[in-house]
Every structure is written in C-alpha cells, then in structure tokens.
LOKEMI-355293 format. One line per 8 residues: their letters; for each residue x, y, z of N, C-alpha, C, O. Coordinates in Angstrom, 2 decimals. Layout:
% residues N
a	X/Y/Z/X/Y/Z/X/Y/Z/X/Y/Z ~ ...
% end
This chain:
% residues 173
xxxxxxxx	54.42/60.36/-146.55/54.81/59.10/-145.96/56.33/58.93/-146.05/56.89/58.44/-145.07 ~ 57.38/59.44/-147.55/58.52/59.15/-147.31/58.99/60.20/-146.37/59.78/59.95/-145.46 ~ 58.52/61.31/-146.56/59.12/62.23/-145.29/59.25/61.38/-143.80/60.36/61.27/-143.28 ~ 58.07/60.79/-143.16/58.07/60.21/-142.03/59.31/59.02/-142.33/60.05/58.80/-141.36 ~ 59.48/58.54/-143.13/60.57/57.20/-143.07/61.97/57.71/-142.74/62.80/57.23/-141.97 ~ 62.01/58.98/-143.64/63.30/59.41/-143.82/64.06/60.19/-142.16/65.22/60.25/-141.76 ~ 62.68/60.71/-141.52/62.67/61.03/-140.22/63.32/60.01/-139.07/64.26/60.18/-138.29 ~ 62.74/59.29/-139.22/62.93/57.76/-138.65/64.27/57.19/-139.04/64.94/56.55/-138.23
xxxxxxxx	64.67/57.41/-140.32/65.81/56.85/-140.55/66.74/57.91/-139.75/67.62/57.38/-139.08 ~ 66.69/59.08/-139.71/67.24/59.94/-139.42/67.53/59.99/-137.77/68.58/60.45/-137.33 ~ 66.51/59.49/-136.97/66.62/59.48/-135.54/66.77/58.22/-135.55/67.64/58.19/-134.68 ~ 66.61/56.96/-135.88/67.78/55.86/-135.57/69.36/56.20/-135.68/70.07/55.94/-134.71 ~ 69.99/56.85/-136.95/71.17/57.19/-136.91/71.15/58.03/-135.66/71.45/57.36/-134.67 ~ 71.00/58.72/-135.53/71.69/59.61/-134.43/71.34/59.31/-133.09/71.93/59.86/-132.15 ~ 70.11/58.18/-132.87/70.67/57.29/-131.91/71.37/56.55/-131.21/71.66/56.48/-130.01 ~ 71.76/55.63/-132.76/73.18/54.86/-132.35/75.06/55.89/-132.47/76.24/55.68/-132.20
xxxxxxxx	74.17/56.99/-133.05/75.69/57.65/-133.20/75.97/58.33/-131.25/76.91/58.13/-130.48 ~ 74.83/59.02/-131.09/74.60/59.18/-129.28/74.93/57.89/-128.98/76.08/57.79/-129.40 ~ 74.58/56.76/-128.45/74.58/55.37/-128.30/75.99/54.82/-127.74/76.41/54.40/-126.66 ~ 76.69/55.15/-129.50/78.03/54.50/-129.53/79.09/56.09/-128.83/80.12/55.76/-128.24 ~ 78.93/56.97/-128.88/79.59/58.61/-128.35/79.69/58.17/-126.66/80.72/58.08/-125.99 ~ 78.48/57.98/-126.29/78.37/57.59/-124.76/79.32/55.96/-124.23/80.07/55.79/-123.27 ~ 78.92/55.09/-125.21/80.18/53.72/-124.96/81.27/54.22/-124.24/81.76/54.34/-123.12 ~ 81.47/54.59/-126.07/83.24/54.90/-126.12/83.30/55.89/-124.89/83.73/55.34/-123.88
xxxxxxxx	82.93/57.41/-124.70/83.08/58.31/-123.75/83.28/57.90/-122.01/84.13/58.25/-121.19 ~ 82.03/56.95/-121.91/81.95/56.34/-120.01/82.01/55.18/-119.88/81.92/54.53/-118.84 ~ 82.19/54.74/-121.28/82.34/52.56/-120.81/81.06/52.26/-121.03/80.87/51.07/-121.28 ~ 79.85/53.16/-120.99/78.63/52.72/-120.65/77.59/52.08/-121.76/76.95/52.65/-122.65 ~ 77.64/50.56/-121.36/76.43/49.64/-122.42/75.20/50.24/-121.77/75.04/50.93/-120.76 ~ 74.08/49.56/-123.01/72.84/49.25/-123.14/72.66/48.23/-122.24/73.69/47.55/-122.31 ~ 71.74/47.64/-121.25/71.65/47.12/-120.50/71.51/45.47/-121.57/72.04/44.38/-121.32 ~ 70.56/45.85/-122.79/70.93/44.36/-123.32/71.92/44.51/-124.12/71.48/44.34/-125.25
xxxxxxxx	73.12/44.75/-124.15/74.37/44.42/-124.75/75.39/43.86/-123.72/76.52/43.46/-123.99 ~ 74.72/43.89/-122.36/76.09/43.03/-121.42/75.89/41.67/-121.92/74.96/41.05/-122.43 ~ 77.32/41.37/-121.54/77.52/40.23/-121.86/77.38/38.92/-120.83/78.05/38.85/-119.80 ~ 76.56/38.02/-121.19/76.12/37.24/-120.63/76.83/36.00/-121.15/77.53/36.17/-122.14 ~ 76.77/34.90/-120.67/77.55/33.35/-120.75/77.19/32.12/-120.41/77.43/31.83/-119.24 ~ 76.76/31.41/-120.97/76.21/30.18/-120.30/76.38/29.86/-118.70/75.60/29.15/-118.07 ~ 77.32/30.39/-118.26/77.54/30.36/-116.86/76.73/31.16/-115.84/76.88/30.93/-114.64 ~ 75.95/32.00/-116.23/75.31/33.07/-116.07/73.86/32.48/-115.47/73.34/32.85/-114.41
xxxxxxxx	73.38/31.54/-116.35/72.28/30.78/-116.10/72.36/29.67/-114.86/72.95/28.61/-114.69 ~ 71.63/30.32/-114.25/71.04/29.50/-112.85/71.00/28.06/-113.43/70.35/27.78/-114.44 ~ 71.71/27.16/-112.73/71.08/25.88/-112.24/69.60/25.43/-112.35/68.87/26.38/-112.63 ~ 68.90/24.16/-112.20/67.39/24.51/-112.23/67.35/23.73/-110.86/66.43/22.92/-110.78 ~ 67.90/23.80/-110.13/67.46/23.37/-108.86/67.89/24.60/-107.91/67.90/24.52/-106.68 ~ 68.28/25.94/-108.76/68.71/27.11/-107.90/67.04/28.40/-108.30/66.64/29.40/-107.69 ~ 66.62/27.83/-109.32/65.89/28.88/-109.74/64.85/28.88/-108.97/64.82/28.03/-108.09 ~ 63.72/29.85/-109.10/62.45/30.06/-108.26/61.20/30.30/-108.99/60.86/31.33/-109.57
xxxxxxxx	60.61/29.24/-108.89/59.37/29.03/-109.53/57.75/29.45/-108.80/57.22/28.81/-107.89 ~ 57.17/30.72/-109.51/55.70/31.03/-108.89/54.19/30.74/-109.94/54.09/31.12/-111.11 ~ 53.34/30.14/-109.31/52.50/29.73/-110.27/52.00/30.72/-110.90/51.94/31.83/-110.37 ~ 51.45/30.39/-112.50/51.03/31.49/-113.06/49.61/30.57/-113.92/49.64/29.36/-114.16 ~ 48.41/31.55/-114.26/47.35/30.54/-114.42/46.23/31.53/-115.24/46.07/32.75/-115.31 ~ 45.55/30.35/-115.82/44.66/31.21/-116.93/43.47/29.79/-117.33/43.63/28.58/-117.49 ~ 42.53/30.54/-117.36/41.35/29.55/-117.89/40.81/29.90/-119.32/40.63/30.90/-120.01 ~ 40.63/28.31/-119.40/40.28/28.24/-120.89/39.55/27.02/-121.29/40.04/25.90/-121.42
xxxxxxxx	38.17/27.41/-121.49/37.14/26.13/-121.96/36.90/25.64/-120.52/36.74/24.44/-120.27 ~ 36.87/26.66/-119.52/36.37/26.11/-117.67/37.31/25.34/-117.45/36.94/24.53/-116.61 ~ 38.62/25.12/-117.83/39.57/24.58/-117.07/40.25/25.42/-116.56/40.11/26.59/-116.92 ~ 41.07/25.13/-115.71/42.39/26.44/-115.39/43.75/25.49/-115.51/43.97/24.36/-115.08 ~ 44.49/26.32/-116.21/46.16/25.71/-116.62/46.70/26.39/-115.89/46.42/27.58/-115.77 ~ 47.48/25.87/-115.32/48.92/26.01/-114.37/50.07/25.99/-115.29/50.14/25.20/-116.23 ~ 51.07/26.98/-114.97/52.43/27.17/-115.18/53.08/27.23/-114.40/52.64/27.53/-113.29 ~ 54.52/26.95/-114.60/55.31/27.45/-113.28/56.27/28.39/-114.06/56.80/28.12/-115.14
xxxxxxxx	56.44/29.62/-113.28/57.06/30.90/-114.18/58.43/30.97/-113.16/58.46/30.39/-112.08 ~ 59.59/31.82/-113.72/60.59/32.29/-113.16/60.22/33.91/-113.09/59.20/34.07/-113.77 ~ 60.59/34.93/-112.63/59.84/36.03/-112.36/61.45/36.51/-112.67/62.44/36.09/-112.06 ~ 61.44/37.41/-113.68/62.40/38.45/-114.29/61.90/39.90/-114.02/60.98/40.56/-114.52 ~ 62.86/40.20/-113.04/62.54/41.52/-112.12/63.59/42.63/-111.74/63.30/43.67/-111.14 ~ 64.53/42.36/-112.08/65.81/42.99/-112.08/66.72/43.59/-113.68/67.14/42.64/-114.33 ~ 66.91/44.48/-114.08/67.81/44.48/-115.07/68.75/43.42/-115.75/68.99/43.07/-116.90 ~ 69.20/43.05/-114.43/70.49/42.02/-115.44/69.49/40.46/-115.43/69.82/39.58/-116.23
xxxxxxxx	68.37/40.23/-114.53/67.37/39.24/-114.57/66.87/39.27/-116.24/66.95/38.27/-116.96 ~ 66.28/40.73/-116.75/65.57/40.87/-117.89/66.61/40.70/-119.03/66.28/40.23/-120.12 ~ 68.02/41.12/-118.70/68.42/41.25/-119.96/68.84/39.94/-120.20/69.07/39.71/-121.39 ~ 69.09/38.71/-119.19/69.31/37.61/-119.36/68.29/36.44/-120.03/68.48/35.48/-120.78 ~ 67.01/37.08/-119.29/66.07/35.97/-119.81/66.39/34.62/-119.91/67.15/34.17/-119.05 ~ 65.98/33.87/-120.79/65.94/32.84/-121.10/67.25/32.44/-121.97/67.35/31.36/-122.55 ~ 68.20/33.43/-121.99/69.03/33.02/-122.98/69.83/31.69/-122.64/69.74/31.11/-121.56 ~ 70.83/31.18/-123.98/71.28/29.95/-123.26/70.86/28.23/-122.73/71.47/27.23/-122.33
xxxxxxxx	69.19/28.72/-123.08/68.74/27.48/-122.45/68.52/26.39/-123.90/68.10/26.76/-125.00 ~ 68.85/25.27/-123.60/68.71/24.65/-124.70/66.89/23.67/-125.06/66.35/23.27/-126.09 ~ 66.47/23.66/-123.44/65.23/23.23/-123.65/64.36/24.26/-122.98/64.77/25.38/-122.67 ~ 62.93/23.75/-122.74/62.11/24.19/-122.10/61.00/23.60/-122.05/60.25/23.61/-123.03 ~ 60.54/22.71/-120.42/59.03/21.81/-120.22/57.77/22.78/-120.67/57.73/23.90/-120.16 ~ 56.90/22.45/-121.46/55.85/23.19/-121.44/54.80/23.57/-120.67/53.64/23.88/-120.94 ~ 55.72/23.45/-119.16/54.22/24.17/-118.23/55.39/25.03/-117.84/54.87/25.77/-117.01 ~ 56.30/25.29/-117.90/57.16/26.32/-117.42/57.10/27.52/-118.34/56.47/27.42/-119.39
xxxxxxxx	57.77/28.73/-118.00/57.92/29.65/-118.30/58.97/30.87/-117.79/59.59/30.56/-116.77 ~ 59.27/32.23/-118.35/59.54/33.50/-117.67/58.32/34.33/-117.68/57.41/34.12/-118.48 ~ 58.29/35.46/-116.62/57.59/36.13/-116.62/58.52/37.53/-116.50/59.17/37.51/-115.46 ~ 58.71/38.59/-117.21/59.03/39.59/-117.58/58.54/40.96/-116.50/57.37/41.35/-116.54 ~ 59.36/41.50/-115.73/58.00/42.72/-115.19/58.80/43.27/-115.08/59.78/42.87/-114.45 ~ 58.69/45.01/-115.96/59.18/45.54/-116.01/58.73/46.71/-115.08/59.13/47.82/-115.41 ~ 58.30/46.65/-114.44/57.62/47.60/-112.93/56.66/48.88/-113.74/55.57/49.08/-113.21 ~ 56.84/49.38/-114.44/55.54/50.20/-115.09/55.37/49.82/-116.48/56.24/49.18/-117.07
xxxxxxxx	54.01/50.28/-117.18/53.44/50.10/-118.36/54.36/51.18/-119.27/54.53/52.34/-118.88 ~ 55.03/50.56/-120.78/55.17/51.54/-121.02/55.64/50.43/-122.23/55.62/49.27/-121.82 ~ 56.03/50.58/-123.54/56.19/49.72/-124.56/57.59/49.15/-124.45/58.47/49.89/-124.01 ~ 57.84/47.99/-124.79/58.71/46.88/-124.70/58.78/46.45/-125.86/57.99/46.42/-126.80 ~ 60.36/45.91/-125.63/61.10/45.40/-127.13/61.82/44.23/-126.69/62.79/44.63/-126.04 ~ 61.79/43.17/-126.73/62.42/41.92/-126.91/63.28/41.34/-128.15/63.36/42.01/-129.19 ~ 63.87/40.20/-128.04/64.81/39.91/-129.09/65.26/38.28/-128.46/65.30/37.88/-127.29 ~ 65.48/37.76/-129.40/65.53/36.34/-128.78/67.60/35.98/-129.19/67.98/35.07/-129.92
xxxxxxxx	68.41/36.84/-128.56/69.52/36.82/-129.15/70.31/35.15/-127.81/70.13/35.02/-126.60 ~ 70.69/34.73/-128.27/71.29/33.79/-127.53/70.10/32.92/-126.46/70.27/32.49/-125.31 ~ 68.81/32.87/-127.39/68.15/31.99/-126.67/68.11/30.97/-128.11/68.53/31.17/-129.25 ~ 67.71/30.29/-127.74/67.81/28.31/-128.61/66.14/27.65/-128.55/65.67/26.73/-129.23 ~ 65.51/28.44/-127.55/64.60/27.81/-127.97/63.69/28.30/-128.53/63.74/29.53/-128.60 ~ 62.52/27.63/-129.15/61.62/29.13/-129.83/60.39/29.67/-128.78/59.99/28.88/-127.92 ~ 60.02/30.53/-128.85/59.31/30.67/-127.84/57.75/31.64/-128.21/57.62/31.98/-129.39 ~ 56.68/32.04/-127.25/55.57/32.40/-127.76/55.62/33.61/-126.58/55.61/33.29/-125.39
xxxxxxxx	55.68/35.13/-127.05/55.72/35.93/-126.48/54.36/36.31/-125.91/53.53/36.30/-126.82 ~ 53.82/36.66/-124.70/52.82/37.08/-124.25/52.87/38.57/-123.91/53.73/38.93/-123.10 ~ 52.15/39.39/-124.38/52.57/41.31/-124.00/51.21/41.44/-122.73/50.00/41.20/-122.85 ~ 51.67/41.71/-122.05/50.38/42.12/-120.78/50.30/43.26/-119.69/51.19/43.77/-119.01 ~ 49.21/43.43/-119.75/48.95/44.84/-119.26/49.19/44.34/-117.66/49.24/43.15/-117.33 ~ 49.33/45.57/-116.65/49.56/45.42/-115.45/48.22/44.54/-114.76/48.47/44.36/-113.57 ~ 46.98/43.97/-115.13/46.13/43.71/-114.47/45.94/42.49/-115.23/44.86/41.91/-115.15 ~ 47.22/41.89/-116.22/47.47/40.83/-116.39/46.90/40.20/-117.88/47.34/39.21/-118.46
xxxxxxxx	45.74/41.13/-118.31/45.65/41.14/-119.64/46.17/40.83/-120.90/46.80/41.83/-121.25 ~ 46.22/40.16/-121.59/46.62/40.24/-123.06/46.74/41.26/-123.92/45.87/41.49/-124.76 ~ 47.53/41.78/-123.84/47.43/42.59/-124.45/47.85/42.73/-126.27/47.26/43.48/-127.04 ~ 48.88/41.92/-126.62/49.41/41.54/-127.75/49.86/40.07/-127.97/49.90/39.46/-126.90 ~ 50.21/39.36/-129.01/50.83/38.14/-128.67/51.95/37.86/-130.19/51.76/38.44/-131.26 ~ 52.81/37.08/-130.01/53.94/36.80/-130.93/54.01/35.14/-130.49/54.07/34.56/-129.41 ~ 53.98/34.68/-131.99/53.91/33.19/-131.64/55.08/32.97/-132.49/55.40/33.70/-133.42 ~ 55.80/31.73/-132.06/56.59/30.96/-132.95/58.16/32.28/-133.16/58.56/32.60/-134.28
xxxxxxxx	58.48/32.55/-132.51/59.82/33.41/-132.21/60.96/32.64/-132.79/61.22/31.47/-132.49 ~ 61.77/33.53/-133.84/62.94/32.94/-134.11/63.96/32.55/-133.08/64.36/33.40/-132.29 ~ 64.37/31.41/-133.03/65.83/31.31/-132.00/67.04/31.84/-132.95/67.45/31.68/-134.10 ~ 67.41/32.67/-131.59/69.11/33.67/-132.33/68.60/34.91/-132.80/69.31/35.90/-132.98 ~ 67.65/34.87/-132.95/67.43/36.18/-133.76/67.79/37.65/-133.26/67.72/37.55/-132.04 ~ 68.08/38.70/-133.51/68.24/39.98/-132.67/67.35/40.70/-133.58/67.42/41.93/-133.48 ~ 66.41/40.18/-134.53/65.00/40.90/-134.49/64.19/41.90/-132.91/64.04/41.36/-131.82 ~ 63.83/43.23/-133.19/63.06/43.17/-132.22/61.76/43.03/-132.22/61.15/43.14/-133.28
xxxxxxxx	60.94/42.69/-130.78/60.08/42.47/-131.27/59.10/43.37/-129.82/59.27/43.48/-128.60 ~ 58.22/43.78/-130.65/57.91/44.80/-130.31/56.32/44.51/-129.32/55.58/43.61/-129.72 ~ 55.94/45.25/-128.18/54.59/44.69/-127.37/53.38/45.38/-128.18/52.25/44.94/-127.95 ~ 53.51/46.25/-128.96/52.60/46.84/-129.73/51.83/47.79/-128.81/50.61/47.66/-128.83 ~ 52.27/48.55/-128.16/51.98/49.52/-126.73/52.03/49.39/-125.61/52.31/48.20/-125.44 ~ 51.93/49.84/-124.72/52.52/50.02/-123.40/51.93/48.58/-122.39/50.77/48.21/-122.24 ~ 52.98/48.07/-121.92/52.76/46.81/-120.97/53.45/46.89/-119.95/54.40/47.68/-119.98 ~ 53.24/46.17/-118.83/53.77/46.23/-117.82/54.92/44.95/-117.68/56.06/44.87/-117.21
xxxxxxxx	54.02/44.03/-118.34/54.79/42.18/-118.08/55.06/41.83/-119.51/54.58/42.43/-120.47 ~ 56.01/40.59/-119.58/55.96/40.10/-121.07/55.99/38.58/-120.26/56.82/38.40/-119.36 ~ 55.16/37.67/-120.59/55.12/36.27/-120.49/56.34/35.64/-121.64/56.43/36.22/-122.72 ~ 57.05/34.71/-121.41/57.44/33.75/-122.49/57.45/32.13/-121.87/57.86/31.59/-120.84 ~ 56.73/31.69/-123.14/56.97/30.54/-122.88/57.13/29.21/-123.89/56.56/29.56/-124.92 ~ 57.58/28.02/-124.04/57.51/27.15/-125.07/56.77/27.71/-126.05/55.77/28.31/-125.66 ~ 57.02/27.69/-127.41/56.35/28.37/-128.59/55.44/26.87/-129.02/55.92/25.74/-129.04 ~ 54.06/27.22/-129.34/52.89/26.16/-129.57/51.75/26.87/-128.66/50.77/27.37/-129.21
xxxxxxxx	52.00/26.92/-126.71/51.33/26.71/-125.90/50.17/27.88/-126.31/48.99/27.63/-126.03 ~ 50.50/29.10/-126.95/49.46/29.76/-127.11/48.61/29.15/-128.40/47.46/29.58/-128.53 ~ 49.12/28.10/-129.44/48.13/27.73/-130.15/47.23/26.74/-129.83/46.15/26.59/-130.40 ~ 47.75/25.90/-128.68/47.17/24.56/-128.30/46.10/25.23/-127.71/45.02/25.17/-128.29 ~ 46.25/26.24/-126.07/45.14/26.82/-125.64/44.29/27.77/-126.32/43.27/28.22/-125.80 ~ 44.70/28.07/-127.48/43.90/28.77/-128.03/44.03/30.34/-127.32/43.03/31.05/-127.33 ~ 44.75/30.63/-126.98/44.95/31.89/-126.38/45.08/33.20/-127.11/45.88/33.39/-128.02 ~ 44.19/34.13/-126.61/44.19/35.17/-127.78/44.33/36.95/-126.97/44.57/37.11/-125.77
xxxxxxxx	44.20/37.70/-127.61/44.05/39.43/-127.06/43.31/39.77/-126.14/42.13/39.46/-126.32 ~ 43.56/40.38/-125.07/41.77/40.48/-124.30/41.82/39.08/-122.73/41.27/39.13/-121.63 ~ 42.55/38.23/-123.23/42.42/36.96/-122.23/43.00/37.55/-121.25/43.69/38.57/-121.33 ~ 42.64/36.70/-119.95/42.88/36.91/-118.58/44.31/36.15/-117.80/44.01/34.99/-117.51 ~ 45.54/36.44/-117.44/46.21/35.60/-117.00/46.27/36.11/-115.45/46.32/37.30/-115.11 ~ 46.24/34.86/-114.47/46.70/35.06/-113.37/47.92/35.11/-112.58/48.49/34.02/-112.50 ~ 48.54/36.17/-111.92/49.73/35.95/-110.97/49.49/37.04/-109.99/48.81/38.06/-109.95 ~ 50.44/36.32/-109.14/50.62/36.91/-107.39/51.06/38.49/-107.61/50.84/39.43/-106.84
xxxxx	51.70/38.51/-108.83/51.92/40.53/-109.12/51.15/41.40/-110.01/51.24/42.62/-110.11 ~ 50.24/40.46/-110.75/49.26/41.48/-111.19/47.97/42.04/-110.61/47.20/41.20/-110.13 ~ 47.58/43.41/-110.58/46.97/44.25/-110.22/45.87/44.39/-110.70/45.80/45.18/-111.65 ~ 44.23/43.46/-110.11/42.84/43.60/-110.41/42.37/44.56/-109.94/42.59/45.00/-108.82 ~ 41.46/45.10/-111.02/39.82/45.79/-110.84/39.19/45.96/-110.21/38.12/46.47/-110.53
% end
C-alpha cells in the first residue's frame, strides 16, 4: 500500500514539474487556471436558460439550467456569483464520459454537485461544497455532465445515485 502512495506521490510531482516546464516553455495554462474576473460573468438578462427536470414522489421539479459547453464556459462556471434562486442551476457537459474534477475556486456560493452519466443518470453526488475552496472534487468515474446547483436542493428532494434527470442533451435507452 505505501509503495502505491509513494507512486502517486511520485506522478503528481512530475506532473506539475511537466505542467509548470510547458507554462514557462509556450505560455501555455491549464484551461482552469485562466484567469477569469467578475466581469467575465454574463449579466442575467444575457444568459440562456433550458429546462432541466426530474421526478420525485410523482411530482416532476423543474429547473432552469445554464448549459456549460465550451472550455472557457466550463472553466468559468459559476464562479463570482454571489447568489443563486433555487430552481436555477449549471449544467456541465463535457461532450464524452470520462472522469471529472471540479473545484469551487472563486465561486461564493455553496453548491450540491450532481455527477451524471450521458443518459442523464446519477451517477455520484457531493452535497454542501465548500465556497473558495480549490479542493478537487472528484465524479467518482466516468460522466458525461456535472449538474450544480444551490447546495440543500439534493437534500430537500431527497435525491440520490441511480435517479433519473431530464434534459434536451441527454441520451435515452
């Protein structure tokens, strides 16, 4: 077991030593290390809202999501925002399944991570997210989408692993 740690310790270093070699060498960041600015953040009468929906106890709840679909879309996220209504949300799509790492660095509010498979699934969940944090946080295997939204909403609905969410880009059975 310490062999495997020491491994690990060993290919993080020489990650960031590759990492920081490539910076300095071509200028070239990590897509989440650009720098972003309160200015950066859309207006909310500029943004674009698509419903997103899930049943629970034979009701169906409505959200209204922002759809993060672009690189500098994802690496921005939610940062910056000082509130957030609880039927709103982001929706994360990273165009194929494959494991995801989040971090709540320059967001303020706390939030409840949703990990989901391309056919919209639950796949993992993270409740109650530090604000500021540059913790990562991890989908716990390969996903296609990451939901975020107000931190609570997955305890109020009771929302768990396995559940069904609906949107216009996920891919049914």
């Amino acid at each position: 077991m310490m062999t495997m740690f020491k491994n690990l310790s060993y290919a993080m270093t020489l990650f960031y030593v590759v990492a920081g070699f490539l910076i300095v060498l071509f200028g070239v960041e990590p897509i989440s290390a650009q720098t972003f600015t309160p200015e950066h953040v859309l207006k909310r009468s500029e943004r674009i809202y698509t419903p997103l929906s899930f049943v629970k106890d034979g009701k169906t709840i409505t959200l209204q999501v922002e759809v993060a679909n672009t690189d500098d879309l994802r690496a921005l996220g939610l940062m910056y925002r000082t509130k957030m209504p609880d039927n709103e949300g982001m929706l994360f799509d990273f165009e194929e399944s494959r494991p995801v790492y989040m971090w709540m660095q320059n967001t303020f509010v706390a939030l409840d991570m949703l990990f989901l498979t391309e056919q919209g699934q639950v796949h993992h969940i993270v409740k109650q997210t530090t604000p500021l944090s540059r913790s990562l946080i991890g989908s716990g295997g390969a996903v296609r989408f990451v939901l975020e939204v107000k931190a609570g909403l997955v305890e109020r609905y009771q929302l768990k692993k396995g559940d069904q969410i609906q949107h216009e880009l996920f891919t049914y059975k």
